[in-house]
GURO-677838 format. One record per residue (C-alpha): residue number from 1; residue in one letter; x, y negated, z. Coordinates in steps of 0.25 Angstrom, whole numbers, plus 5000, padded with zeros to 4 digits. Each point is the difference from the previous one (the first is absolute). Last residue first. Layout:
+-----+----+------+------+------+
:   i : aa :   xx :   yy :   zz :
+-----+----+------+------+------+
: NUM :  a :    X :    Y :    Z :
...
+-----+----+------+------+------+
//
This chain:
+-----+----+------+------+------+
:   i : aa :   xx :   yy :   zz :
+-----+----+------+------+------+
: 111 :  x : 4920 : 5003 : 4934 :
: 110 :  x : 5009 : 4994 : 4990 :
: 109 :  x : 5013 : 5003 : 5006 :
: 108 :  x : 4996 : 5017 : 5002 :
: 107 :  x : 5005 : 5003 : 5014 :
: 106 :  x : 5011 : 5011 : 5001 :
: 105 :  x : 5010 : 4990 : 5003 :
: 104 :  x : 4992 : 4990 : 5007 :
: 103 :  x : 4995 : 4988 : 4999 :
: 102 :  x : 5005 : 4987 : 5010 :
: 101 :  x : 4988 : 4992 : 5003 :
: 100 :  x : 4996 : 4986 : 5001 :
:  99 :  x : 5012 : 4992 : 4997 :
:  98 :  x : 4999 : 4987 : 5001 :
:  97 :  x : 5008 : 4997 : 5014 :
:  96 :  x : 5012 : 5001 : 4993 :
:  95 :  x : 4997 : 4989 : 4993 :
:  94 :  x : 5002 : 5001 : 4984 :
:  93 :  x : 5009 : 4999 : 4990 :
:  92 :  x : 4996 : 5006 : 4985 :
:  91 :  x : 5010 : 5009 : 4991 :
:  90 :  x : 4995 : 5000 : 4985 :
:  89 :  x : 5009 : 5006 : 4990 :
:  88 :  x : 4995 : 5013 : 4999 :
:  87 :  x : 4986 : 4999 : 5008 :
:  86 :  x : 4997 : 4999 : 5015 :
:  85 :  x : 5012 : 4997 : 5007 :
:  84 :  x : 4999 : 4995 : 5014 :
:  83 :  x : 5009 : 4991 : 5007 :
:  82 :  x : 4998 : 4999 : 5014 :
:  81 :  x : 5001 : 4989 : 5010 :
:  80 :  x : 5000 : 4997 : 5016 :
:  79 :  x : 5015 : 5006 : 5004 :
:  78 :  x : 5004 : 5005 : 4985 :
:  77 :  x : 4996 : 5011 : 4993 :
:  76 :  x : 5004 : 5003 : 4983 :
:  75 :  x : 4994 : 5011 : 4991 :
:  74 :  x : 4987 : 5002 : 5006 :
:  73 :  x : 4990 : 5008 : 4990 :
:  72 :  x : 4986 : 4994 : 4995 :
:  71 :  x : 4987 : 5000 : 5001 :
:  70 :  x : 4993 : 4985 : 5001 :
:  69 :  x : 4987 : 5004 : 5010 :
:  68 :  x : 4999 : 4986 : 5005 :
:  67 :  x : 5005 : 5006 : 5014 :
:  66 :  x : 5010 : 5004 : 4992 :
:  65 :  x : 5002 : 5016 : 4996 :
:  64 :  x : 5015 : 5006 : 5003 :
:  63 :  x : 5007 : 5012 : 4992 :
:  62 :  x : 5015 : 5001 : 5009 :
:  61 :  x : 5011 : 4999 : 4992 :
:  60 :  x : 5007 : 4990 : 5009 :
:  59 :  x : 4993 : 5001 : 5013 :
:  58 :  x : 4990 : 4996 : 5009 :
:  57 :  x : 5001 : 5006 : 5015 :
:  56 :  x : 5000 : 4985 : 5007 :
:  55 :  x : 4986 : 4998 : 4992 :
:  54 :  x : 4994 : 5013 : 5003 :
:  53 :  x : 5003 : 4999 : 5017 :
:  52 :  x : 4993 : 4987 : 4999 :
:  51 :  x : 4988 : 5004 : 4993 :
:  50 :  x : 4999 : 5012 : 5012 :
:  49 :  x : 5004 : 4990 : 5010 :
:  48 :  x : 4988 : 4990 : 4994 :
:  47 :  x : 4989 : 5012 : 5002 :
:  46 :  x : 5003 : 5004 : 5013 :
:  45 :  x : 4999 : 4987 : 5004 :
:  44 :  x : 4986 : 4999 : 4992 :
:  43 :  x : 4997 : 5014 : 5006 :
:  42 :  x : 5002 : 4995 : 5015 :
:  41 :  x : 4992 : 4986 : 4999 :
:  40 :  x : 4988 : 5004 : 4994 :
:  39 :  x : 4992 : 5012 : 5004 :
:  38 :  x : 5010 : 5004 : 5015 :
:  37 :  x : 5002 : 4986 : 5001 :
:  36 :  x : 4986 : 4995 : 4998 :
:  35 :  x : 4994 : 5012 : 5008 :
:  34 :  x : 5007 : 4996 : 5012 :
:  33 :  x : 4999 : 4986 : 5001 :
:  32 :  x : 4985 : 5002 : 5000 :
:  31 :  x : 5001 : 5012 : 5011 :
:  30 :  x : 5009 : 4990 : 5008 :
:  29 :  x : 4988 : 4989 : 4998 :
:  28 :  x : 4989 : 5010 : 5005 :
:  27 :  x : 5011 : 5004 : 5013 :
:  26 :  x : 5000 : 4984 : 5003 :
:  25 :  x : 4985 : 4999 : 4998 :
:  24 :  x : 4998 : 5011 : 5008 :
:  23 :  x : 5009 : 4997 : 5013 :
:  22 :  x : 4993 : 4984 : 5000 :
:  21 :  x : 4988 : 5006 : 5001 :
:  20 :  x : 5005 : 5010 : 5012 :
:  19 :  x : 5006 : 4989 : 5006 :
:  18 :  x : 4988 : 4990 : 5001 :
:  17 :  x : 4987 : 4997 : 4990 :
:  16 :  x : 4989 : 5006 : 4997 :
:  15 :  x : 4993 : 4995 : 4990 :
:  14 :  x : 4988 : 4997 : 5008 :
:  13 :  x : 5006 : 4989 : 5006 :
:  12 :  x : 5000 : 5001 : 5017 :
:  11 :  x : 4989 : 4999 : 5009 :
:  10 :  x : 5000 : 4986 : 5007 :
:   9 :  x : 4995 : 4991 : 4992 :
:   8 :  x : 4988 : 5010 : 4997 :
:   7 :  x : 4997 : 5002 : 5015 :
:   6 :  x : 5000 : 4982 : 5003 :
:   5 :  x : 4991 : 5001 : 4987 :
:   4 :  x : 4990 : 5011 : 5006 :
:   3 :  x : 5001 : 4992 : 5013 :
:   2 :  x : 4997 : 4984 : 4994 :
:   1 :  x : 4987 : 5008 : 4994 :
+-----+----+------+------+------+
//
């Protein structure tokens, strides 16, 4: 009995551990790391220097869409702000940062 436990005490853990453990749990949390930035990280980036490149080419005439879907066309810029008419007499200031998308030339406003 004392000599089966004095063999269990001395085998190692089942899970194996050592180097080669220590090797795959490194490579399994790479591979993690890897497909968050390739899903995740990398398009969202992409993402915000496409939105940034569209604010910093805005420009007077240009038709814009808010982000709270106000159509409209830019008749004045300044460094943070727009000013956005939208009827006759009504010209509304907004944050740059509101603008959702810029619609194109050929691009029916309403749609």
């Amino acid at each position: 009995m004392i000599d089966a436990q004095i063999a269990l005490a001395a085998m190692g853990s089942p899970g194996g551990s050592g180097p080669s453990a220590a090797i795959s749990q490194v490579l399994f949390f790479a591979a993690i790391f890897a497909i968050f930035y390739f899903l995740l990280i990398r398009p969202q980036q992409r993402q915000r220097k496409d939105r940034e490149a569209m604010l910093i080419a805005v420009k007077r005439g240009d038709k814009v869409v808010t982000t709270g879907g106000l159509h409209g066309t830019v008749v004045g810029l300044s460094e943070h702000t727009f000013v956005l008419k939208v009827a006759d007499q009504v010209k509304l200031e907004f944050e740059r940062s509101a603008i959702g998308r810029i619609v194109a030339q050929g691009e029916k406003e309403g749609a």
